[in-house]
N, C-alpha and C positions, 0 to 999 in steps of 0.2 A: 407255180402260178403266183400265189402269194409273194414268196423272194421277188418274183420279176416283177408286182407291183411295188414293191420295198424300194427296189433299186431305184422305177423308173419316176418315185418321189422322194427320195432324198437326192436326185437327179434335177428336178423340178426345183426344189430346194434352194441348192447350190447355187444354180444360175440362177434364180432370183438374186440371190445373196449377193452374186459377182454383178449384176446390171444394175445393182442399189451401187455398190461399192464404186462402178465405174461411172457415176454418172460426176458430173463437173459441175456444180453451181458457182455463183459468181455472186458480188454484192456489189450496186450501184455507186460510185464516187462521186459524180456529177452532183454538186450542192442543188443546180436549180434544176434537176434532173438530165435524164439520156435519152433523146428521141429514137426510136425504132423505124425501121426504115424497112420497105419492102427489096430493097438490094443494098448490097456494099459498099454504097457512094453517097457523096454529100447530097447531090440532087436525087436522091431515093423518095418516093413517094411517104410521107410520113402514117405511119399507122398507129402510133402512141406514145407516151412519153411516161418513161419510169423514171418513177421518185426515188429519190436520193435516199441511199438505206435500206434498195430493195432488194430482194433476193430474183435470181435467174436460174435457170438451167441451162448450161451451153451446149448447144448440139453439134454444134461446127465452126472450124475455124474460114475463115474468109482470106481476102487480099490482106495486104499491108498497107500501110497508108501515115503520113507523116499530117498530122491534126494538131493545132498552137504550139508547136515546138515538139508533142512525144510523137514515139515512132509504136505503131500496134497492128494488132491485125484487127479488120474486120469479126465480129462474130453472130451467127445466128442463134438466137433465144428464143426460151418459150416464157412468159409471164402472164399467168392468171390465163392460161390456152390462149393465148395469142401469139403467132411466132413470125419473129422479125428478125433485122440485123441492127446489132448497135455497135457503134465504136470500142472497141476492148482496151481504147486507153483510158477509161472511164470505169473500169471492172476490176474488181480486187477477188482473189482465190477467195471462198467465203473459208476453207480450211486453216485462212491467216487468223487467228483469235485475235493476236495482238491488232493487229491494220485494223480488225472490224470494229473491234470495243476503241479505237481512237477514235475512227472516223464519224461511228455510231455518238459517241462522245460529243463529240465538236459537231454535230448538228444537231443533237438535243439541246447546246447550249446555244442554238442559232449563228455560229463560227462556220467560217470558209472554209471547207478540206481543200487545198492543194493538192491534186496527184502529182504535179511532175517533183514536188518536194518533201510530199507524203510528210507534211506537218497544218498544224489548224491554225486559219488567220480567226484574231475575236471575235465578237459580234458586235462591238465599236466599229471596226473599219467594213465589215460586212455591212452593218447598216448606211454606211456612209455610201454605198454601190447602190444604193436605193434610189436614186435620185437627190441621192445628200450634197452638199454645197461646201469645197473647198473654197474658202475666202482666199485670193487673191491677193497683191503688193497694195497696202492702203486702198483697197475696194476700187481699185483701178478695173479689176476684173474680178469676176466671181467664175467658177468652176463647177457645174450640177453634173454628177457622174450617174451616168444611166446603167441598169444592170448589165445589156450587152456589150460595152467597154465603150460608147460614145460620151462625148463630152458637149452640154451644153456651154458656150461664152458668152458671159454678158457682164455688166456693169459699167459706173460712170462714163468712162473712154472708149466703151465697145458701141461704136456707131452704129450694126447693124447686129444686133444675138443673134447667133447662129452655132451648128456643131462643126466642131471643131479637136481636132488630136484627139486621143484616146488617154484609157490607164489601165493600168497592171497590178497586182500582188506582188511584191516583192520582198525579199529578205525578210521574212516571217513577220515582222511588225511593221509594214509601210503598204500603201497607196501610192503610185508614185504616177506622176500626172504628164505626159507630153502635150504640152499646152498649142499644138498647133503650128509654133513660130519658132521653133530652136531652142524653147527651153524646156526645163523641167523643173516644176513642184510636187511636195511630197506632203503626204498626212501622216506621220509615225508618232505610234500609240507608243506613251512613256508607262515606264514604271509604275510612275505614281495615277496612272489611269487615262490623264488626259492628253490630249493629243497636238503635237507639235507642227506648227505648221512653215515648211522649211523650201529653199530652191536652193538649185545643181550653179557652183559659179564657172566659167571657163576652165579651173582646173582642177574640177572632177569632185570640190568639195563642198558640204550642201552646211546650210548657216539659217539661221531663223531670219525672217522680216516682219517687218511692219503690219500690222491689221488696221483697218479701219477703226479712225480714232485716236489712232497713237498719236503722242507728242513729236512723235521725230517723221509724220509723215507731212509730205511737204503743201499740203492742201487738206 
């Protein structure tokens, strides 16, 4: 009798052991956090939003789903007993040490994680997604970049402000601006800290201009 309770606790044991060992957590990427969703899809009803650096429990895989360029599946979590579906192109194995201590990294130091490039934009051009304000060709236009990739236009020539083109993170040190009208300006943090402010010419090569005030602007 005794042996058969022996058995049927180191029984007990075991599979605890294995349902710790099997479970799957995950860690949040999403810098401005991952909204949780009552189903698999963009128009899911929203039921919370995990902060960036959080930890999950994945209980299930969901659909596939092509979200800003990555390809992921759906997954459903649990966080702080809440259980929803969030985007898994936003979720890093938390078993990655390295991916975690980066990503963990560059949000303490208030820096952008990129998942689709799994590298950190600073907290220069981060801040700059704040509502911060690329100057424009001699203050012809000004640029206010909103955290959801919209662009406000306005300045001396801009008869009516309004939003206009969008921006992106790009190539590990840029902001790069589609201004609405065919072109492109960029914010790329230099070396020496400060930030160059530059446009794309017809063939494909970008070159600094004029700021408000310069001598060579023509008004």
């Amino acid at each position: 009798m005794k042996r058969r309770q022996t058995v049927k606790l180191t029984l007990c044991i075991l599979l605890t052991i294995l349902t710790i060992s099997c479970k799957e957590n995950a860690i949040v990427t999403a810098t401005s956090g991952l909204l949780m969703r009552d189903q698999p899809a963009l128009d899911g009803k929203q039921l919370d939003l995990l902060p960036a650096g959080s930890e999950v429990e994945v209980l299930e895989e969901g659909p596939m789903q092509v979200i800003d360029g990555t390809t992921a599946h759906w997954k459903r979590v649990k966080h702080n007993q809440t259980e929803g579906w969030v985007y898994g192109g936003y979720l890093v194995d938390s078993k990655d040490e390295a991916t975690v201590k980066q990503i963990r990294d560059c949000m303490n130091s208030d820096g952008y994680w990129s998942t689709q490039e799994s590298l950190c934009y600073p907290p220069q051009l981060r801040k700059l997604t704040q509502k911060g304000t690329i100057p424009g060709y001699c203050g012809a236009e000004n640029y206010t970049l909103f955290p959801d990739g919209r662009v406000w236009v306005s300045g001396m020539y801009v008869e009516q402000p309004r939003f206009l083109g969008s921006w992106s993170y790009q190539n590990g040190d840029s902001l790069v601006l589609d201004n609405g009208s065919g072109g492109s300006v960029r914010a790329r943090l230099q070396e020496n800290g400060r930030l160059a402010y530059e446009q794309k010419n017809e063939q494909g090569q970008w070159s600094p201009y004029a700021l408000a005030g310069s001598a060579s602007c023509p008004w």
